[in-house]
DOZALUM-264954 format. One record per residue: x, z, y of N, C-alpha, C, O, CB in turn; residue number from 0. Coordinates in steps of 0.2 Angstrom, whole numbers. Each point is the difference from the previous one (the first is absolute). Glycine has a CB too. Example, Ala and Ser with C-alpha at 12.3 -4.5 7.8 and 13.67 -1.06 7.14 Angstrom:
2
   neast     nup   nnorth   caeast    caup   canorth   ceast     cup   cnorth   oeast     oup   onorth   cbeast    cbup   cbnorth    nr
      66      39      -28       -4       0         6       4       0        6       5       3       -1      -14       3        -5     0
       7     -10       11        4       1         6      -4       3        5       3       1        6        3     -11        -9     1
END
This chain:
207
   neast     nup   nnorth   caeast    caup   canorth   ceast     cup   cnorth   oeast     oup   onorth   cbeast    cbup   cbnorth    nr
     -38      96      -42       -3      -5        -4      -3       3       -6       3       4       -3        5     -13         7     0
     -14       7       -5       -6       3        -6       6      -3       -7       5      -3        1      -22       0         6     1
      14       6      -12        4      -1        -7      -5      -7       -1       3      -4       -4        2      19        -1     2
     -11     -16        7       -5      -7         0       5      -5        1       3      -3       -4      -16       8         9     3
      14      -5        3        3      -5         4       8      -1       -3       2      -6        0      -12       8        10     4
      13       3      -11        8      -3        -4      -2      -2       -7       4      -5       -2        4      14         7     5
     -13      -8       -9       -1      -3        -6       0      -7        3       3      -5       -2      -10      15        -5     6
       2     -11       12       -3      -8         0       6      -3        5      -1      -6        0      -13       8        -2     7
      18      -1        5        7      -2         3       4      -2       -7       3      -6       -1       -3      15        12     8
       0      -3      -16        5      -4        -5      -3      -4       -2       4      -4       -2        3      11        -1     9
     -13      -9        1       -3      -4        -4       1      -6        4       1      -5       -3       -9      14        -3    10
       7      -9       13       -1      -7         4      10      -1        1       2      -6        2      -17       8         6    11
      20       2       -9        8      -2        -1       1      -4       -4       2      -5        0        2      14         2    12
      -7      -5       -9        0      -2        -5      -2      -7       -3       5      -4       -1       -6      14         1    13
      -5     -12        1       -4      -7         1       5      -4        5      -2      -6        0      -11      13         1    14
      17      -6        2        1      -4         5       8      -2       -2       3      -5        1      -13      11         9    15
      11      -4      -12        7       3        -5       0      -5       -5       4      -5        0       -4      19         0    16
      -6     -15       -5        0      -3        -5      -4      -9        1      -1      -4       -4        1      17        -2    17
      -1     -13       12       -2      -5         3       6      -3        0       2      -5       -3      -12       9         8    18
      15       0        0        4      -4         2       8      -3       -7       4      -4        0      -11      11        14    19
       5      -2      -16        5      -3        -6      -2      -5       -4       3      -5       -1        1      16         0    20
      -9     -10       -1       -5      -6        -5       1      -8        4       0      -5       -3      -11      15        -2    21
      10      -9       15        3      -6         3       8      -2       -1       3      -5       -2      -14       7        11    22
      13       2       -7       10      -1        -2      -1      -3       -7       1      -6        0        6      19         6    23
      -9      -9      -14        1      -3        -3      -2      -8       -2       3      -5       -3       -2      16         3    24
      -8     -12        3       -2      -5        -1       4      -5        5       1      -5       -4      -11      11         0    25
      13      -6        8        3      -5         3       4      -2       -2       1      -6        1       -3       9         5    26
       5       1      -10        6      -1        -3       0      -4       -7       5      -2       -3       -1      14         9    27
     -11     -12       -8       -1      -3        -7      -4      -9        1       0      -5       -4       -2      21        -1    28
      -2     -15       12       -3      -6         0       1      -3        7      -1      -6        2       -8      11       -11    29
      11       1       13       -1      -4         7      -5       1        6      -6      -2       -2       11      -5        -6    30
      -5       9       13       -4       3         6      -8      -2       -3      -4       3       -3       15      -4        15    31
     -12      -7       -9       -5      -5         1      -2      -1       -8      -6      -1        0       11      -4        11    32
      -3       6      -16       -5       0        -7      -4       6       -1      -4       0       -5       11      -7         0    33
      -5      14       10       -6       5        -4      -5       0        2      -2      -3        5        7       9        -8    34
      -7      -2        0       -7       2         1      -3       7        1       4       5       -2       -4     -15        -5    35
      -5      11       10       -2       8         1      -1       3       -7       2       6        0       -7      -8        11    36
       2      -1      -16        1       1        -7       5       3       -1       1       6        1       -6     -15        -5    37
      10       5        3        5       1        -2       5       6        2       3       3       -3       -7     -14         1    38
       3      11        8        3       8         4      -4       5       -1       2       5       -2        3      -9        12    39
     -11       3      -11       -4       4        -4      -1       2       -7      -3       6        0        0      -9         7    40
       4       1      -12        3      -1        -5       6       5       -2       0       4       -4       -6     -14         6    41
      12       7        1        6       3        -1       0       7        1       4       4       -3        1     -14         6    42
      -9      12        2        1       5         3      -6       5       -3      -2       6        2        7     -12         9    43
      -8       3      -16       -4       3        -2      -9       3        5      -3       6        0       18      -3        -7    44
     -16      -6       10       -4       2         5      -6      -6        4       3      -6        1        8      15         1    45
     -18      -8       -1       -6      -3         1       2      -2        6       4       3        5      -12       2       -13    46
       5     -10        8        1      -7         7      -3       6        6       3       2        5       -7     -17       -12    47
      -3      15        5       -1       7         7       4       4        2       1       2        6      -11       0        -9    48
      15       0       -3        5       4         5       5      -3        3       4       3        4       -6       5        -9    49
       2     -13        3        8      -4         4      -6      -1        8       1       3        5        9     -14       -18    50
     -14       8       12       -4      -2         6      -2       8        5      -3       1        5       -4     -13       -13    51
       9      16        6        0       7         3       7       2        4       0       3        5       -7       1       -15    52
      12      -9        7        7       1         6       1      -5        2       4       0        5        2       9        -9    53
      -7     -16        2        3      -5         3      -3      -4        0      -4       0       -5       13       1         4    54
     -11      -7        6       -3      -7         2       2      -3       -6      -4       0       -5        5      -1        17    55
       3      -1      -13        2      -6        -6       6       4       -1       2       6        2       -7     -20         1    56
      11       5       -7        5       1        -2       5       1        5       4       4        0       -9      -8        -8    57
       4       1       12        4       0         7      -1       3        4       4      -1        4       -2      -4        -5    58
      -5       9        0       -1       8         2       4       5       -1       3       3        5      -13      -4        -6    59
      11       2       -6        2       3        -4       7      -3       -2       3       2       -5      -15       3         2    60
      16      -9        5        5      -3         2       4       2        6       6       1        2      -11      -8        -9    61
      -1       6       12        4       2         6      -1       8        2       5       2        3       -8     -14         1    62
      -1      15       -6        2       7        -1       5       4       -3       2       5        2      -10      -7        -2    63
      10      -2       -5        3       4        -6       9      -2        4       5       3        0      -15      -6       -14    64
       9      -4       19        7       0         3       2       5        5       5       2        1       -5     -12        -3    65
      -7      11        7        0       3         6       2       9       -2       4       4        3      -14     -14         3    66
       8      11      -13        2       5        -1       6       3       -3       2       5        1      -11      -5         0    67
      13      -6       -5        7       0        -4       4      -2        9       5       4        2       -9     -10       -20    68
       2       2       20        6       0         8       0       7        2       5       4       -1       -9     -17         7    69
      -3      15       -4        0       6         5       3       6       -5       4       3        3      -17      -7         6    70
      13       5      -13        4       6        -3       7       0       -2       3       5       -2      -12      -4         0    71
      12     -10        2        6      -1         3       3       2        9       5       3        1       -8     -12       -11    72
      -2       8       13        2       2        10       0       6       -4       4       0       -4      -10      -7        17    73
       1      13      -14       -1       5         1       7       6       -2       2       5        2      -15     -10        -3    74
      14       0       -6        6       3        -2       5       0        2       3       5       -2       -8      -4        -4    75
       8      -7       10        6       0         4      -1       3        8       5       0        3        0     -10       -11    76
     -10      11       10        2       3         6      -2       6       -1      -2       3        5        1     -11         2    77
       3      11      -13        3       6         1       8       0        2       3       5       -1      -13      -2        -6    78
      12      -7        8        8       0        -1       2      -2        8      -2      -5        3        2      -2       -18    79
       4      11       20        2       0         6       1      -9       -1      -3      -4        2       10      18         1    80
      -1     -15       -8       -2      -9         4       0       0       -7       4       2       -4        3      -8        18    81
     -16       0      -15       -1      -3        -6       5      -4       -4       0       1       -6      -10       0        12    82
      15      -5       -3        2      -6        -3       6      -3        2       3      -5       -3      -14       2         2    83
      12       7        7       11      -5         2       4       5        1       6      -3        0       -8      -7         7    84
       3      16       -5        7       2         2       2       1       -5      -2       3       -5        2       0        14    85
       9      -5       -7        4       3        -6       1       9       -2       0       4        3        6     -14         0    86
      -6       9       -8        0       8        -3       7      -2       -5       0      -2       -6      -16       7         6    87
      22      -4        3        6       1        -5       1       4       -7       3       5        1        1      -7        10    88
      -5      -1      -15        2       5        -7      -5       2       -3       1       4       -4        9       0         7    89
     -17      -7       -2       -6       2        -3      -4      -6        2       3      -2        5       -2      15        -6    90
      -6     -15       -2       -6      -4         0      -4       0        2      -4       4       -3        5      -6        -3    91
      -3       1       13       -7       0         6      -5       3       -2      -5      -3       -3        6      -7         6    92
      -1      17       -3       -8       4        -3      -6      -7        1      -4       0       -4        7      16         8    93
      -4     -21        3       -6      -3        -1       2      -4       -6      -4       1       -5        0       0        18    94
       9      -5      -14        1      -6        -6      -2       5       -6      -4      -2       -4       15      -7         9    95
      -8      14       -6       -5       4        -7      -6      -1        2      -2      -4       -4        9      14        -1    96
     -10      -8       10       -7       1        -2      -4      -6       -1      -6       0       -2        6      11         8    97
       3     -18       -3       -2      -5         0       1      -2       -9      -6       0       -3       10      -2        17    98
       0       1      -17        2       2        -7      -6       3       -4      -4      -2       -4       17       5         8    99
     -12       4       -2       -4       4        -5      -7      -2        0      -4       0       -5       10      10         7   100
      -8     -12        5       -6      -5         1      -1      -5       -5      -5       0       -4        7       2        16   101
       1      -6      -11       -1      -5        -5       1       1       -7      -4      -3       -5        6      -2        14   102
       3       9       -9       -4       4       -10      -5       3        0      -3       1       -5       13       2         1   103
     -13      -1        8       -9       3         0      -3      -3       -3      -5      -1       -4        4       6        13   104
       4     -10       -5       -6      -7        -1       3      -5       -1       0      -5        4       -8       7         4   105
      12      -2      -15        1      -5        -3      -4      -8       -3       1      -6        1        4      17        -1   106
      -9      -8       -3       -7      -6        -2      -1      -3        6       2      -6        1       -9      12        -9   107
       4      -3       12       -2      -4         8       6      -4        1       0      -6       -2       -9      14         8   108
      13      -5       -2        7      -6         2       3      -5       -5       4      -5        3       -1      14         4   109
      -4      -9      -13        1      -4        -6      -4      -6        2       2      -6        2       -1      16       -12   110
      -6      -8       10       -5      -6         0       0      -2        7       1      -6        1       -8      10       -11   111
       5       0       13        1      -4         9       5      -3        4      -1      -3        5       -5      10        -4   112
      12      -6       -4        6      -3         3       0      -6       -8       3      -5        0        6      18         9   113
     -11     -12      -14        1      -4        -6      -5      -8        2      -3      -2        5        4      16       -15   114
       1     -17        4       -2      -8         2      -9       0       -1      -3      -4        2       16      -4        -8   115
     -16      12        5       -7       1         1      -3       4        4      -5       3       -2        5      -5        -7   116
       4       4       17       -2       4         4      -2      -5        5       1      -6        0        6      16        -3   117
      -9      -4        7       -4      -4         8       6      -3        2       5       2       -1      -15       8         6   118
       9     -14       -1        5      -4         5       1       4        5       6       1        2      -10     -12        -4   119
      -2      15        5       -1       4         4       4       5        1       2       2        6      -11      -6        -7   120
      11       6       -4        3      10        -1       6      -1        2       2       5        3       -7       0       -13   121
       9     -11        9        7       2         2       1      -2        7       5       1        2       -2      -2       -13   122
      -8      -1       15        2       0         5      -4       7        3       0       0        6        4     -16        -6   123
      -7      18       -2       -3       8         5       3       5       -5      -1       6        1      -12     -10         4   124
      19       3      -11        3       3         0       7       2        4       1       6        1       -7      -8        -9   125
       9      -3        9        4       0         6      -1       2        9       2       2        5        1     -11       -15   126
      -8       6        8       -4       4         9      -2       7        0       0       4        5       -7     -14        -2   127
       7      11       -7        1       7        -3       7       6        0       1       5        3       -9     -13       -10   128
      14       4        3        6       2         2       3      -2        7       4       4        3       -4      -5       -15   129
      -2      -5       13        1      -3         9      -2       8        3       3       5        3       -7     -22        -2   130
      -5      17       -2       -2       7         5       7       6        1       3       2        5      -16      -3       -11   131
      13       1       -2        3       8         0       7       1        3       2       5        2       -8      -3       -13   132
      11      -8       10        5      -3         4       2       1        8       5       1        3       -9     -10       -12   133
      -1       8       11       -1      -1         8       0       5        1       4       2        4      -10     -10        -1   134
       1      13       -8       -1       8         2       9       5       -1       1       4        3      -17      -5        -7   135
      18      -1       -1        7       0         1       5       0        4       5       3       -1       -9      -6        -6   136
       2      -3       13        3      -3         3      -1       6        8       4       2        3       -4     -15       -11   137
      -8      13        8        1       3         7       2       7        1      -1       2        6       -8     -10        -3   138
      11      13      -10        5       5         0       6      -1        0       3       5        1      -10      -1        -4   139
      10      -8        3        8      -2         2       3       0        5      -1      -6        3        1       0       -10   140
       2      11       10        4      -1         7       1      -7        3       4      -4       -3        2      14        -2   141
      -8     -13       13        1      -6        -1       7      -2        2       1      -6        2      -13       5         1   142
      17       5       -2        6      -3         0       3      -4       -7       3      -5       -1       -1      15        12   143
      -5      -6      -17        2      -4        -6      -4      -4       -4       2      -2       -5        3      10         5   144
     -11     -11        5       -2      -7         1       4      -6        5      -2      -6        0       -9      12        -2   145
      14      -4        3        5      -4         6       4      -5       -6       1       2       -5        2      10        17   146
      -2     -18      -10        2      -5        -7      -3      -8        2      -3      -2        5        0      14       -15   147
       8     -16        4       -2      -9         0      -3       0       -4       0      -5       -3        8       0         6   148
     -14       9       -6       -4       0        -4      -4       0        1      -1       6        0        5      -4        -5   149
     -11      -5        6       -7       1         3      -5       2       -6      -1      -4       -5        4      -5        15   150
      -7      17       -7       -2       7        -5      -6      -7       -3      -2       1       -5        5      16        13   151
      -4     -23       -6       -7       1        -4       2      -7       -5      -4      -2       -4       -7       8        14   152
      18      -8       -9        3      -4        -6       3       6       -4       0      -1       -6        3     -12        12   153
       0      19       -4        4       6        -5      -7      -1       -5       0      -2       -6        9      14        16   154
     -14     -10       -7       -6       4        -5      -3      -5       -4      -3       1       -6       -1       8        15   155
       5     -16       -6       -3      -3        -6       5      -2       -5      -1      -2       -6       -7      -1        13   156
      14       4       -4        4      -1        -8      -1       6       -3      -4      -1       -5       13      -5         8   157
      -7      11       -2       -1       6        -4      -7       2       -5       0       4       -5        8      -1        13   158
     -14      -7       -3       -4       2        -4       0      -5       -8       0       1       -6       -7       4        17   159
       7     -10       -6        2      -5        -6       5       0       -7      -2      -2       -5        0      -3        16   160
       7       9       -9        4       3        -5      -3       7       -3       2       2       -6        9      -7        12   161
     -16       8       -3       -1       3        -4      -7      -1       -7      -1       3       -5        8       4        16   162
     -10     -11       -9       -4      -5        -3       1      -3       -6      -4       1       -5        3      -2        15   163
       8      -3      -10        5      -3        -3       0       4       -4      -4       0       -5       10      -6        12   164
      -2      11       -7        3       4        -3      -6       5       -3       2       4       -4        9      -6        10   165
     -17       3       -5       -7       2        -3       0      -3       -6       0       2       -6       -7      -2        15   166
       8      -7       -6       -5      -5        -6       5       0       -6      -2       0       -6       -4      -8        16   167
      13       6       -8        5       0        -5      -2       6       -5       0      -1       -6        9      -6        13   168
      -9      13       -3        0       8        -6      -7      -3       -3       1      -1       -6        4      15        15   169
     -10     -15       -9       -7      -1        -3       0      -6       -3      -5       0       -5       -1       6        13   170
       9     -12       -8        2      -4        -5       3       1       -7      -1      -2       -5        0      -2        16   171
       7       9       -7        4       3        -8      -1       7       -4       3       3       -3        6      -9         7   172
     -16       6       -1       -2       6        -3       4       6        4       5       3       -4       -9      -9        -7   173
       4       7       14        3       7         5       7       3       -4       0       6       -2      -13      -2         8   174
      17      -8       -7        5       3        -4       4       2        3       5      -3        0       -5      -2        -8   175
       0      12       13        3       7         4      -6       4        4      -5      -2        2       17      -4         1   176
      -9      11       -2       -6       4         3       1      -2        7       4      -3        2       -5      12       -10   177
      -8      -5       12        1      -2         7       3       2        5       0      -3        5       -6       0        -9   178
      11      12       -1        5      -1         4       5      -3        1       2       0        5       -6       7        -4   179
       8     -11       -6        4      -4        -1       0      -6        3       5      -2        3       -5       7       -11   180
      -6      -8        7       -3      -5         7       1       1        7       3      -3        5      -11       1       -13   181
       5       6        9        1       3         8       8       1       -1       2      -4        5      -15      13        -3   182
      17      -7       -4        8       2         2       2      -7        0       2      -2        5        1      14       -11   183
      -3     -18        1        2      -6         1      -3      -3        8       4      -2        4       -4       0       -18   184
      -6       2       14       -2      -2         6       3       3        8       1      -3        5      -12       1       -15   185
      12       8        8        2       2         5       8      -1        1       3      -2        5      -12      10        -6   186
      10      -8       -5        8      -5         2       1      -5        4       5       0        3       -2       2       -13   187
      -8      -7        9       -1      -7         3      -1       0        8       2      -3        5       -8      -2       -18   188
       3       9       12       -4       3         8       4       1        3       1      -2        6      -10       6        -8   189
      15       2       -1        5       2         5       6      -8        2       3      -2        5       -5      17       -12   190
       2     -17        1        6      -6         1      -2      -4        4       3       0        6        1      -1       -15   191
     -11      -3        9       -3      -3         5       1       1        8       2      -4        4       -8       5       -13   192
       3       8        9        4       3         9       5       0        0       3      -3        5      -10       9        -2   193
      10      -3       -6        7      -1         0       6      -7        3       5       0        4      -11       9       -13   194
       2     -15        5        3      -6         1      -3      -1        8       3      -4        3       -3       0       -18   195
      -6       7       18       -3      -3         6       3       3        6       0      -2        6      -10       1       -12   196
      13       9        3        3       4         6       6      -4       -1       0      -4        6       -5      16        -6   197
      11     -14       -4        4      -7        -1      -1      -2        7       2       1        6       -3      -5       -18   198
      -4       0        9       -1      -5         6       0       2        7       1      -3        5       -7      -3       -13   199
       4      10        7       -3       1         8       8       3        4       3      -2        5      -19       6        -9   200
      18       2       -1        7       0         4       7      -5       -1       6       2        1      -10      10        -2   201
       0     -18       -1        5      -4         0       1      -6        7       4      -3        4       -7       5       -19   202
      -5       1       15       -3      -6         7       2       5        6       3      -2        5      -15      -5       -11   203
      11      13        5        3       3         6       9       0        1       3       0        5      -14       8        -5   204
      12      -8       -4       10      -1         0       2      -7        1       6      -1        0       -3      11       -10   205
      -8     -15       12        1      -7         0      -1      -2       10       0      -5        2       -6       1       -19   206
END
């Protein structure tokens, strides 16, 4: 790559960077449906032609700015053999940290998008999201330890559900533990969960 074309790469990161913060902020101050292109223009310090250089409108640049805060959530837990369920005894789900550290990256955004001036929209393609990574979890598990009274696509929607919950509660009180501390609580719950399921199940076979 020419030292031209990385210059104008950062410059269009950059631009796109300050776009999208100036909409997080603004959301958070007035609400999706009162801005204006001014106004994200403005904040961001930058002429309307250049907003019109990366996005259609506002909802452009709304639905971008999710497609890419989701997709660098997948990206970063499948690096992980299993993103989001097996037990790991005496340490915290490397995927639940990176799920964690995730969301401290991008604190502001999930503030506001899980907060009472966010899309309606996000939380449910946030969870289709964790559902995805879930499943992919699932089809590396040996299938004799899917064997069970628990049916895998009520398991996944509880758990995503709990881990959601437990998002939102950290971002409500201002994240008072780190996210590996979150991730080890969370993984505690997870383990008790299966644990309580394998119970069952060798309870139902000894019956």
């Amino acid at each position: 790559m020419s030292k031209t074309n990385e210059h104008l790469d950062r410059r269009i990161i950059r631009t796109r960077k300050l776009l999208r913060e100036s909409l997080i902020a603004l959301i958070a101050e007035k609400g999706f449906d009162a801005i204006t292109i001014n106004d994200l223009t403005d904040r961001a310090t930058l002429n309307r032609a250049t907003f019109y250089l990366h996005y259609r409108d506002k909802q452009d640049l709304l639905d971008q700015s999710v497609d890419e805060v989701l997709n660098t959530l997948k990206d970063k837990l499948k690096a992980h053999s299993y993103p989001l369920l097996p037990r790991v005894k005496g340490q915290p789900l490397p995927g639940l940290v990176s799920l964690f550290e995730h969301v401290t990256e991008h604190t502001d955004f999930y503030k506001v998008m899980l907060g009472e001036h966010g899309m309606p929209g996000f939380t449910t393609r946030l969870i289709q999201t964790l559902k995805e990574l879930c499943y992919q979890s699932f089809e590396r598990i040996p299938p004799e330890r899917l064997q069970g009274p628990i049916s895998k696509d009520i398991l996944i929607s509880y758990i995503t559900a709990a881990y959601l919950g437990v998002i939102i509660w950290w971002l409500q009180n201002d994240m008072p533990y780190s996210a590996k501390y979150m991730a080890q609580q969370v993984t505690y719950l997870t383990n008790f969960s299966q644990t309580l399921a394998e119970e069952s199940q060798s309870g139902n076979q000894q019956q």
